[in-house]
C-alpha positions, -999 to +999 in steps of 0.1 A: +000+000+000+027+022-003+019+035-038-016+050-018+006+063+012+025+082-017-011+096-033-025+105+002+008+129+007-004+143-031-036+150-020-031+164+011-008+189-009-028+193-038-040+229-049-072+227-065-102+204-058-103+188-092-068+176-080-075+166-047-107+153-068-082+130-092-060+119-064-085+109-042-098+083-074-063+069-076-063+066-038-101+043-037-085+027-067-054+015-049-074+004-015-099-018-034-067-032-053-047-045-019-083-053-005-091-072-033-055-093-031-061-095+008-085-115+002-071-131-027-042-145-007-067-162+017-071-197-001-031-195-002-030-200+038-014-233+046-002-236+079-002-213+113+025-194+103+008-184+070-022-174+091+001-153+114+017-133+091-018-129+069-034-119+103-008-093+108-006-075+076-049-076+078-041-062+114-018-030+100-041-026+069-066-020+091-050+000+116-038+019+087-068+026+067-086+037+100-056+062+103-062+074+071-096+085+074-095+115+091-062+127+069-089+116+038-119+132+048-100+166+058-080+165+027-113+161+002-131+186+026-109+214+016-114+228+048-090+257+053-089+261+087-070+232+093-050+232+057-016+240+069-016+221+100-030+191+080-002+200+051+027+203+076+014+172+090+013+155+060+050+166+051+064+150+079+047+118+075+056+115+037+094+122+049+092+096+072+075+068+046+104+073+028+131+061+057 
């Protein structure tokens, strides 16, 4: 999901609503796709240790898209209040995806 991390940092910078609009597409777009090889993977499960890794990437997937959210809703919001708090906030975090 890193390609989405990327795209959220986009969005979160992005200038005009028909950008944020665009990114935001590309975003759902790469969600569905890891969703859809989550569960793709399942059948794939053969012993405990299989489950246990599976279990903890569908733990930090989680964890991660419920992080998101906010970060997502401010971002397509355009709210302006919180722009560059949410803007410096999303700096920092794209630096430190890249570490």
């Amino acid at each position: 999901y890193g390609h989405a991390r990327a795209l959220l940092g986009e969005e979160v910078l992005a200038d005009t609503p028909s950008q944020k609009q665009a990114l935001d597409g590309q975003i759902q777009g790469q969600l569905a796709e890891f969703d859809a090889g989550i569960e793709a993977y399942k059948p794939l499960i053969v012993d405990q240790g299989d489950q246990d890794g599976y279990d903890g990437v569908v733990a930090a997937w989680t964890a991660w898209k419920a992080a998101i959210a906010p970060i997502e809703q401010t971002a397509r919001s355009g709210a302006s209040a919180g722009a560059p708090r949410l803007r410096w906030s999303g700096i920092r975090w794209a630096a430190a995806s890249l570490r």
